[in-house]
C-alpha positions in Angstrom: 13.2 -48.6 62.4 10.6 -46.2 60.3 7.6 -48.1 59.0 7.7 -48.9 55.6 5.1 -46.7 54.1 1.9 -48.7 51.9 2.2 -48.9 48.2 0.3 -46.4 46.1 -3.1 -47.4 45.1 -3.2 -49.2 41.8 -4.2 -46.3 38.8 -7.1 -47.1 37.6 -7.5 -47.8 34.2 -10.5 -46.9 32.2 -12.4 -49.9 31.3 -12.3 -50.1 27.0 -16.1 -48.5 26.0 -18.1 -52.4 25.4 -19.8 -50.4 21.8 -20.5 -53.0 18.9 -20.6 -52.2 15.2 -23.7 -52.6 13.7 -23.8 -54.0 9.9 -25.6 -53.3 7.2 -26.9 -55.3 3.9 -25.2 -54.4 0.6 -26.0 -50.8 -0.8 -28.4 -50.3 2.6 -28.8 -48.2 5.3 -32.1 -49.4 7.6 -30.8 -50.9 10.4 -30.8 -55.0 10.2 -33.1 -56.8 13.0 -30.1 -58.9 13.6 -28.3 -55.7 14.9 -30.9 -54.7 17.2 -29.7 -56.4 20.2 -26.2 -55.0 19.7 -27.1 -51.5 19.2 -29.8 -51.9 22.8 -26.5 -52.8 24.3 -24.9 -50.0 23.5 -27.5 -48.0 24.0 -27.2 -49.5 27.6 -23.5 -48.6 27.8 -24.0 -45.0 26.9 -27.3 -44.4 29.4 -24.6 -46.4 32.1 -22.1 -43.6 31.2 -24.0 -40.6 31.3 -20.5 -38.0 30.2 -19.7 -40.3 27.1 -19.8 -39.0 23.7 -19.4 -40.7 20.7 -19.2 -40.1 16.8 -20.7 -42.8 14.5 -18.7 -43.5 12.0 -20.5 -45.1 8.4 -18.1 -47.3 6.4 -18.7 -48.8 3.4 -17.3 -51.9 1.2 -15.0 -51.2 -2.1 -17.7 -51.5 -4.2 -19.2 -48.1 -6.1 -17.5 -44.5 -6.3 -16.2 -42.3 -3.3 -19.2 -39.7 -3.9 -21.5 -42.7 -3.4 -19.8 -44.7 -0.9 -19.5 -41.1 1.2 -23.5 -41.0 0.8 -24.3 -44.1 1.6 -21.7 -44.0 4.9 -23.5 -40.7 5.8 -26.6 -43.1 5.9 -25.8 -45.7 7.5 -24.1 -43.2 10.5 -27.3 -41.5 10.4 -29.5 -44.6 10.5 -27.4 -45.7 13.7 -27.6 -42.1 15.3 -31.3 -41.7 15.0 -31.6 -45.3 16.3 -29.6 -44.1 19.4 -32.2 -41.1 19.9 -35.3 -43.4 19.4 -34.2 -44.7 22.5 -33.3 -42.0 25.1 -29.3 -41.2 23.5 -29.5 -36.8 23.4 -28.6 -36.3 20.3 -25.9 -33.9 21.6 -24.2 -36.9 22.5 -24.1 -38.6 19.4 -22.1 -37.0 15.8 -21.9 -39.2 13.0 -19.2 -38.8 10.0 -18.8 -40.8 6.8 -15.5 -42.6 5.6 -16.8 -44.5 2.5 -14.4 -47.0 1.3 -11.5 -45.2 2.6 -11.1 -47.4 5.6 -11.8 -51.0 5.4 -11.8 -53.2 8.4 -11.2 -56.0 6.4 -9.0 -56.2 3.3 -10.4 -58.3 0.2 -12.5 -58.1 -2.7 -14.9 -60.3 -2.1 -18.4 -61.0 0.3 -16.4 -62.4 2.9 -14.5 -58.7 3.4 -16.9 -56.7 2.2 -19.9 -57.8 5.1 -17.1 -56.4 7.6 -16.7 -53.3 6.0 -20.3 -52.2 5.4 -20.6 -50.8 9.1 -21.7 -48.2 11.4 -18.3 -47.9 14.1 -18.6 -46.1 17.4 -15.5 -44.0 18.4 -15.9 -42.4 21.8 -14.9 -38.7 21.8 -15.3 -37.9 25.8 -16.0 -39.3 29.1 
């Protein structure tokens, strides 16, 4: 009787990138001392995975016009991005892009919505 032969190897799945948002105060973009530690974690993540590339994403609440809400997302992005390159990130690695109000993470018109929405969001574009 033939042998039967070994299963094949479980695929691997890729492990979900660990990047945190980082937040921002109402109509700011400096980066909050209470969103240090997540953004030196990332920063960890993207020095452990040397290949990865990401695009920063700066959101913003309802509040104010599109034109403004697209500035001040190009900010905050910016703010996050340069904070990645303080810290060894090649800026090659990192693009930012603003979505002002257009896509909230949290629907609701009031502070407990809109401190979700004011955010910088890491999207990983390549590994």
């Amino acid at each position: 009787m033939p042998a039967t032969p070994p299963p094949p190897p479980a695929a691997k799945v890729p492990e979900a990138p660990p990047l945190k948002d980082a937040f921002f105060d109402f109509d700011k973009s400096n980066i909050r001392d209470d969103q240090k530690a997540a953004l030196n974690e990332d920063v960890t993540w993207l020095k452990a995975n040397g290949q990865a590339k990401v695009t920063v994403e700066g959101h913003c609440d309802e509040r104010g016009t599109n034109e403004y809400n697209l500035a001040l997302g190009e900010r905050r992005a910016k703010a996050v991005k340069d904070y990645m390159v303080a810290a060894g990130i090649p800026a090659d690695r990192v693009a930012t892009i603003s979505y002002g109000k257009e896509r909230p993470f949290v629907l609701g018109h009031d502070e407990s919505a809109w401190k979700w929405n004011r955010r910088g969001h890491f999207a990983v574009t390549g590994q």
